[in-house]
N, C-alpha and C positions, 0 to 999 in steps of 0.2 A: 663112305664115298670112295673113297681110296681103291678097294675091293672091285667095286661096282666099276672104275675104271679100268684096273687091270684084266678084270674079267673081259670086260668090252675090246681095249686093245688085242687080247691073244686069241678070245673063240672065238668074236663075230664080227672080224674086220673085214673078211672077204664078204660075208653077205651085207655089208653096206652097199656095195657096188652094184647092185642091180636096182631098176629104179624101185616096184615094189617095194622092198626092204627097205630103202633109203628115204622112202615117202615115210614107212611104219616108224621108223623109230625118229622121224623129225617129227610126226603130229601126235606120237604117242608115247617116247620115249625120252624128254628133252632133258631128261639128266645124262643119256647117251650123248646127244648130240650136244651138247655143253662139254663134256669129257672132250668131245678130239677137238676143239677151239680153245679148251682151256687154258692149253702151257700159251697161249701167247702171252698174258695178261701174268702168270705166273713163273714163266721159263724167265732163269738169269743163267746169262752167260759164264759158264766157268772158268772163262779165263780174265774177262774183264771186269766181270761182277755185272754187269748193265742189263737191268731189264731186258728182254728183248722190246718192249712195247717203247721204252728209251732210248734203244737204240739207233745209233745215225746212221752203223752201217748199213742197216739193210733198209733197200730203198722197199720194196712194195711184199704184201702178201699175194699169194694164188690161190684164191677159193679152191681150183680144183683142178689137175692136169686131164686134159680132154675132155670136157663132161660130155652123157650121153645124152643128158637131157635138161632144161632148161627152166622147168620150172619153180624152181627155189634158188635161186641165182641172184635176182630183187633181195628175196627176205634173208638171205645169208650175206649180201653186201653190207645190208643193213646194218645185221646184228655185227657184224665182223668191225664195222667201223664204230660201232656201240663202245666197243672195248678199246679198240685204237685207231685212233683219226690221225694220229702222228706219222704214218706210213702211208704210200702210196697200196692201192687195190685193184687188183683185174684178175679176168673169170681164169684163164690158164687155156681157152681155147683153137683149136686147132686153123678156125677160119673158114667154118661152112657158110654159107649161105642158105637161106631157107625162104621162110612164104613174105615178110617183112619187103623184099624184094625180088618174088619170083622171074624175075630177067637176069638177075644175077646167078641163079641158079646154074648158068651154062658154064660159068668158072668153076663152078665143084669138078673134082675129078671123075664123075660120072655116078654118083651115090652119095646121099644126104647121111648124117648121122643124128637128126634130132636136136641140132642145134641150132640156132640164127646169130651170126658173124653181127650185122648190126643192130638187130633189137636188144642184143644183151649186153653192147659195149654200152648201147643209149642210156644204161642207168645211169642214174645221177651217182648214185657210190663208186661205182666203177670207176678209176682216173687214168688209164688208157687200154689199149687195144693189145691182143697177140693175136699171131698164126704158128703155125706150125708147119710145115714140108715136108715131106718126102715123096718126091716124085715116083723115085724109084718104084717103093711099096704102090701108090696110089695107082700109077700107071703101069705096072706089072706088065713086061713080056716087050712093052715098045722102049725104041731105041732112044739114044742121048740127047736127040735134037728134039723130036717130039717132047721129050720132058721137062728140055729146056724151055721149048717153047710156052709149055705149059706153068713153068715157073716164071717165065717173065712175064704172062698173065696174070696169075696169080697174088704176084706181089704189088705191079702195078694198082690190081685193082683193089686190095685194102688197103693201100698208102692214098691213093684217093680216097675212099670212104672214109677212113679214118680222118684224114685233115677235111674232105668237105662234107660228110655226112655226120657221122659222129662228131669232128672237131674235138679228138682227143689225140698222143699222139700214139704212135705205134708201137710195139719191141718185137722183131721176129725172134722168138727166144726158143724156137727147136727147128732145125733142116739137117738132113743127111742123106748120106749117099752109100748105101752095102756096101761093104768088102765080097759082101755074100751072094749078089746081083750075077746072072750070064756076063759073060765077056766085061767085068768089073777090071778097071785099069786106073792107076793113079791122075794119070792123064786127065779122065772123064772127073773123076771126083777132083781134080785142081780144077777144072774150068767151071763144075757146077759152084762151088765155094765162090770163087771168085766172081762168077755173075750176082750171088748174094751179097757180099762185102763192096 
């Protein structure tokens, strides 16, 4: 088993990420996909000794940072809270909106990636919500206020969904601003910060 795990970690990590691959070895490979779930239930902390699954410090897991696609999101809360109910749980997503609410759709940045902001917070495993930002990236080439603007939309409308539709609560837990952007100035990135905080 040992083997079978180390193999997995070093040749075939990158081909997990495409959905394909990622469908093949959840419905056909599940000593794979038990492997990268395992250290939860197994990892102890080296400095403390504590389980990670006893541990207090850390408040929640993340299925998955950005996922592209949504369909195993249900069955991996599941499983994930199988192993430890003792921690909070949420998908790691960036905050698209998709068909679940097609009017909301006009808050995405102008392109969908596969994923639905409220259908997958709706699970019952799931115990709150993220978004993600970058204006910058998303809105490429327009200027500070346009982006702003676009962020105070943005944010407004998952802190509503989230406290009236979902009724979980929120954690914006990724935004930034390039150093690498046209005409990038401390400036601009202290006032986008600061409209988030």
């Amino acid at each position: 088993m040992a083997g079978e795990g180390i193999y997995w970690s070093t040749c075939q990590w990158r081909c997990f990420y495409t959905a394909d691959n990622a469908l093949e070895y959840h419905t056909q490979k599940p000593v794979e996909l038990w492997n990268l779930t395992c250290c939860m239930d197994t990892r102890i902390n080296t400095i403390t000794r504590v389980a990670y699954i006893d541990d207090p410090t850390i408040m929640a897991w993340e299925l998955v940072n950005e996922p592209g696609c949504q369909g195993w999101i249900q069955e991996m809360a599941s499983f994930v809270k199988s192993i430890d109910s003792n921690h909070l749980l949420t998908v790691g997503m960036e905050g698209f909106y998709e068909d679940s609410m097609t009017e909301k759709k006009t808050i995405n940045p102008g392109y969908q990636v596969g994923t639905d902001f409220i259908s997958n917070h709706l699970i019952k495993k799931i115990d709150f919500t993220t978004i993600h930002a970058y204006p910058d990236i998303w809105l490429y080439g327009k200027d500070d206020s346009t982006q702003m603007a676009f962020m105070q939309r943005w944010m407004t409308s998952h802190l509503i969904d989230s406290e009236t539709i979902i009724k979980k609560p929120m954690n914006f837990s990724e935004f930034g601003k390039s150093s690498k952007d046209p005409g990038y100035s401390l400036i601009a990135r202290d006032s986008f910060l600061n409209a988030i905080i």
